[in-house]
C-alpha positions in Angstrom: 10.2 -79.4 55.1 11.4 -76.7 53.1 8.0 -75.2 51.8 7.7 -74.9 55.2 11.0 -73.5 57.5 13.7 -72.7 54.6 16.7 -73.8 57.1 15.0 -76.5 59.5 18.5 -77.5 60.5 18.7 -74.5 63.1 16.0 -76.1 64.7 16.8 -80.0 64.7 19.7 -79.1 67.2 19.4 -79.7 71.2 19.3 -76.3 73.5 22.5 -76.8 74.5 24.5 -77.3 71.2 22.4 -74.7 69.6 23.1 -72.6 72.4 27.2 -73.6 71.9 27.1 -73.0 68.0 25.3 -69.8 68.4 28.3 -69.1 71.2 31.1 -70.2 68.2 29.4 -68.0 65.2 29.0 -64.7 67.3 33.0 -65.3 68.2 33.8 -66.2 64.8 31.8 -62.4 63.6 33.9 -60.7 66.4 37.4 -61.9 64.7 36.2 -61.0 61.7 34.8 -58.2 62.1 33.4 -56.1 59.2 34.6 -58.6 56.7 32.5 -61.1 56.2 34.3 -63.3 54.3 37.2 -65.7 56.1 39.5 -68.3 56.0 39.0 -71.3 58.3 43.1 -71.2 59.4 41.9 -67.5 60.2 39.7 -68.7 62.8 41.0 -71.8 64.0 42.7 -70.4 67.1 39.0 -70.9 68.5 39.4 -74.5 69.3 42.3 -73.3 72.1 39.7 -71.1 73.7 36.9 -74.1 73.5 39.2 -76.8 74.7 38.6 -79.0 71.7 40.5 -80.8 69.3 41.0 -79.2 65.4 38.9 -82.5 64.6 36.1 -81.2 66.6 36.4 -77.9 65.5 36.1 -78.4 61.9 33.2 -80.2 63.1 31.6 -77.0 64.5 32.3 -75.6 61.8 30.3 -78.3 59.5 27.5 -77.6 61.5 27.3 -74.1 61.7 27.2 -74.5 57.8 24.5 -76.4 58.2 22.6 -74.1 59.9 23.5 -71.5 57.8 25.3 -69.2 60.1 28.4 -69.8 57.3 28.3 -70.3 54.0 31.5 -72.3 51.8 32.4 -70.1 49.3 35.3 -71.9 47.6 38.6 -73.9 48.2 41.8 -71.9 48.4 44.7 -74.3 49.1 44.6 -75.9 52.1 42.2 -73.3 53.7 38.8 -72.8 53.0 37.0 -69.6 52.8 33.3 -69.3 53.8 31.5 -66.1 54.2 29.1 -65.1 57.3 25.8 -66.1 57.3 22.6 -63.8 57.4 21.6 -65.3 60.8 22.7 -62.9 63.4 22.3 -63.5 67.6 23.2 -61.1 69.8 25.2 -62.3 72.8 23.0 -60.7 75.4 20.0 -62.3 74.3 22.2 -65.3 74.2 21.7 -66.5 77.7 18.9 -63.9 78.5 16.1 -66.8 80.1 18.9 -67.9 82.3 19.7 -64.7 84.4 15.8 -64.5 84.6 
C-alpha cells in the first residue's frame, strides 16, 4: 500500500470519525496557533468540549497520529510533545456537502 497512497490510514477511517478527527486536528491548530509544536497536557482541555473521557481522548489523539495530522516528536516527562502535521482541512469545507 505504500507505493501506492503514502498515508492509507486517512483513508481506512469511516465518514463519520474522519469527519470527527478532522473536527479535533483543526481545533488542536487553533490552540496552537502559529506554533506547531505542543504538549498533549497543552491540549487536553479538548476532551471537556467533546464530552469524552482523557482515556478516549488520548485515543484521538493515537489516531490522528496515525493519520498523520500529528507527529510524536519526543517524551518530556509526563507530557508528550508532537508537532502538527502537513495535512491541513479547512473548517468550511469541513461539512460543505451537507449544507448542499
Amino acid at each position: 500500500m505504500m507505493g501506492i497512497e503514502s498515508n492509507p490510514e486517512i483513508h481506512l477511517k469511516t465518514k463519520a470519525k474522519t469527519k470527527k478527527l478532522v473536527k479535533i486536528a483543526s481545533d488542536i491548530r487553533e490552540i496552537v496557533g502559529d506554533d506547531t509544536t505542543f504538549q498533549i497536557s497543552k491540549i487536553l482541555n479538548l476532551q471537556t468540549q467533546y464530552d469524552v473521557s482523557q482515556s478516549v481522548m488520548y485515543g484521538y489523539f493515537g489516531e490522528l497520529e496515525d493519520m498523520g495530522m500529528i507527529k510524536h516528536i519526543m517524551n518530556d516527562g509526563p507530557s508528550k510533545i508532537y508537532k502538527l502535521g502537513e495535512i491541513k482541512f479547512r473548517k468550511e469545507d469541513l461539512f460543505k456537502e451537507e449544507e448542499e
